[in-house]
C-alpha positions in Angstrom: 12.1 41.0 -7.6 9.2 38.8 -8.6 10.0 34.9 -8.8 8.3 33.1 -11.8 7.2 29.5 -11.0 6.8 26.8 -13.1 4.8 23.6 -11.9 5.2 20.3 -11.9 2.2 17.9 -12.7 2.0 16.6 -9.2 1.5 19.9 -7.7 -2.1 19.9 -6.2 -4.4 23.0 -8.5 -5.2 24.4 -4.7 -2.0 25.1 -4.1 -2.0 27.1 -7.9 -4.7 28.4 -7.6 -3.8 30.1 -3.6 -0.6 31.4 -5.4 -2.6 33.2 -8.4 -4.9 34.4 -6.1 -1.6 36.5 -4.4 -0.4 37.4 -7.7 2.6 35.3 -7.8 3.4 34.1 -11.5 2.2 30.5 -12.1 2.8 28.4 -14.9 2.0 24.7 -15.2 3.3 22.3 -16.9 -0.2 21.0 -18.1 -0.6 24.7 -19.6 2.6 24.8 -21.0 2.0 21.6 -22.8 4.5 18.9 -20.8 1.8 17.4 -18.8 3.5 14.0 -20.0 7.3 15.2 -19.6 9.5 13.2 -17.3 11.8 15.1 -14.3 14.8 16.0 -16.6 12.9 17.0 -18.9 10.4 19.4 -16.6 13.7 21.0 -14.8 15.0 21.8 -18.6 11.8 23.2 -19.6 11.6 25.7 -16.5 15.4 26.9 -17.4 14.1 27.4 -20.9 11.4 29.9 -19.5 13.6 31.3 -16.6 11.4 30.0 -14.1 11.9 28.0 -10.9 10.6 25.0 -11.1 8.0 24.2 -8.1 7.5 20.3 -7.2 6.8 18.0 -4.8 8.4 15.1 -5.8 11.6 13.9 -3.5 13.1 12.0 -6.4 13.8 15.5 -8.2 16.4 16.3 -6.0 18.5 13.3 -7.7 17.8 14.8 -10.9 19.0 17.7 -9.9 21.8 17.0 -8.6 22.7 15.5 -11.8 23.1 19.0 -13.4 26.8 20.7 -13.8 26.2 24.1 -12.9 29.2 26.8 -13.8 30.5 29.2 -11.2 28.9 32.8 -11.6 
């Protein structure tokens, strides 16, 4: 099973670029068109494209936490 990624602005292009290079699948957000989307809106836009979303900001983590997730 492959894992899709889906990065956030902040997310240094070395890091990117070391990840493409071992064939994982990279998208960023500045590709994708959101290089101006706020946290909410990043973590909703990675759902949308089934990917995880990749980051490096600590504040996400309160966003996230914001979502209602239901049980499997």
């Amino acid at each position: 099973m492959t894992i899709a990624l889906y990065m956030d602005v902040h997310v240094h292009r070395a890091i990117t670029t070391g990840l493409r290079l071992r064939d994982v699948d990279v998208l960023t957000a500045q590709e994708d068109g959101y290089r101006t989307a706020n946290d909410d809106r990043l973590l909703d836009r990675a759902t949308e494209v089934q990917r995880v979303l990749f980051t490096q900001d600590d504040d996400l983590l309160v966003e996230a936490n914001r979502v209602e997730y239901l049980p499997l």
